[in-house]
C-alpha positions, -999 to 999 in steps of 0.1 A, spaced: -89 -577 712 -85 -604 739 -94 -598 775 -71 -605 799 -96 -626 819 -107 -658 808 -145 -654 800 -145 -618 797 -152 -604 766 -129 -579 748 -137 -559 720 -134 -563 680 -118 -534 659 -134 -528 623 -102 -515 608 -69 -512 627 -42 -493 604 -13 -476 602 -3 -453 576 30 -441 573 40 -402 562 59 -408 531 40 -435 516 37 -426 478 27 -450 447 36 -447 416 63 -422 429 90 -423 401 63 -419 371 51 -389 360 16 -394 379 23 -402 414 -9 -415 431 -23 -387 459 -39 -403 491 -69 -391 504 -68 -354 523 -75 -372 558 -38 -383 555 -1 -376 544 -6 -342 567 22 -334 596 46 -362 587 40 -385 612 30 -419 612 -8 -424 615 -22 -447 635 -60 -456 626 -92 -472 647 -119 -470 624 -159 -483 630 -179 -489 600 -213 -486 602 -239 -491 572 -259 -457 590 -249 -433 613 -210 -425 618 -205 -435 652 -181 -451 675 -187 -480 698 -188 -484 736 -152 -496 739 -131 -466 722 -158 -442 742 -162 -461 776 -126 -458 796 -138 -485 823 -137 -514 797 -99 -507 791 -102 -518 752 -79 -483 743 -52 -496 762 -54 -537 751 -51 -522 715 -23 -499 724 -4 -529 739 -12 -547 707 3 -523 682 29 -519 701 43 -484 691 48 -470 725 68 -477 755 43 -496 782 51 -465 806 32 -439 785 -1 -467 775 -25 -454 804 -20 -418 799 -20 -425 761 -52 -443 769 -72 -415 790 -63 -388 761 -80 -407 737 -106 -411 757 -109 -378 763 -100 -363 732 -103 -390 707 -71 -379 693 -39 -384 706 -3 -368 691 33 -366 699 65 -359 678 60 -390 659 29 -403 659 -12 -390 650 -36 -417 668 -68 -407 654 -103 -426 655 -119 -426 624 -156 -435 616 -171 -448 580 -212 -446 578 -240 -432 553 -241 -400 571 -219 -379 593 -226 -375 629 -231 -342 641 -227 -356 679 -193 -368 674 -163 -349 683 -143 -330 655 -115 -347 664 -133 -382 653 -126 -390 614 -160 -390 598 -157 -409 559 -196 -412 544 -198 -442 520 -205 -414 492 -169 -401 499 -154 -437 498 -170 -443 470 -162 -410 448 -125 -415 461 -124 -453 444 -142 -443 415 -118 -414 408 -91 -434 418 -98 -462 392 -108 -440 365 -74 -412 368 -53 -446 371 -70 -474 349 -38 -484 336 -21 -494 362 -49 -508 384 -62 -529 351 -37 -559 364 -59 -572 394 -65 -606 390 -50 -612 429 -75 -587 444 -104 -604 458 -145 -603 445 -147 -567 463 -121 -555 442 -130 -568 411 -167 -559 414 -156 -523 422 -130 -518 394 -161 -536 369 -181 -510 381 -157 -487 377 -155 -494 343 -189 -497 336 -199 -463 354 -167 -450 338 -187 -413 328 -214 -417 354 -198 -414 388 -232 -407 407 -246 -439 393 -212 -461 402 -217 -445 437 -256 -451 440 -254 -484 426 -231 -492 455 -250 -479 482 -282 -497 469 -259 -529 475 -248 -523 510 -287 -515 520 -298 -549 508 
């Protein structure tokens, strides 16, 4: 996120998402694919920051610090709400970490090793275990369909190898993973 001020420094944003209520794969087969629990809940569109960290789930000094302004340059940027409502937007995420209206969920989400018990409940805590397990059964439940990747980058076809080669041993797929990203 670009300051405003040439020679300021703004802020980056791990993952920026937005995930919309009714999103559903596979939906006229027999096996429609089921998101994760952290979404499809309230039908309204979510709107995601996320950090990732290799350790602790936390967040960074611009979605926690109001005085840097980053909540409301990223707001601006997605472009979902009318400029009027921005700063107020802005100081309840601050505050809250959450923000909601009739359409919309704005939720900050964090991705580490382990949760952190300092964090708000209203912050999104994934572990890399969880991740992982999701993929894994994910993969494994829909083989057939996700066997056709050749367009997915090396992430994806390392993890669907994986996968496939921890097809009965889920634990080991997710340690052998984890063992990775600490290297």
């Amino acid at each position: 996120m670009h300051h405003e001020r040439r020679g300021q420094e703004g802020t980056d944003v791990d993952i920026m998402a937005v995930r919309f209520p009714f999103r559903t794969e596979l939906a006229l087969s027999n096996k429609p694919m089921v998101d994760h629990d952290v979404f499809n809940r309230g039908g309204k569109i979510d709107l995601i920051i996320a950090e990732v960290k290799l350790g602790l789930c936390n967040l960074n000094g611009p979605w926690t610090n109001p005085e840097r302004g980053n909540m409301r340059r990223v707001l601006y940027a997605i472009g979902a709400f009318n400029r009027n409502q921005i700063h107020q937007i802005a100081r309840t995420l601050y505050e809250n970490q959450y923000f909601e209206d009739d359409q919309y969920r704005f939720r900050l989400f964090t991705v580490g090793k382990t949760k952190n018990e300092e964090l708000s409940n209203a912050v999104v805590q994934l572990t890399w275990d969880d991740i992982l397990r999701f993929i894994h059964e994910r993969f494994t439940a829909y083989k057939y369909y996700k066997a056709q990747h050749r367009q997915w980058d090396r992430t994806g076809q390392t993890l669907f190898r994986l996968v496939d080669q921890y097809h009965d041993k889920q634990d080991e797929f997710v340690e052998t993973i984890i063992q990775t990203l600490q290297a």
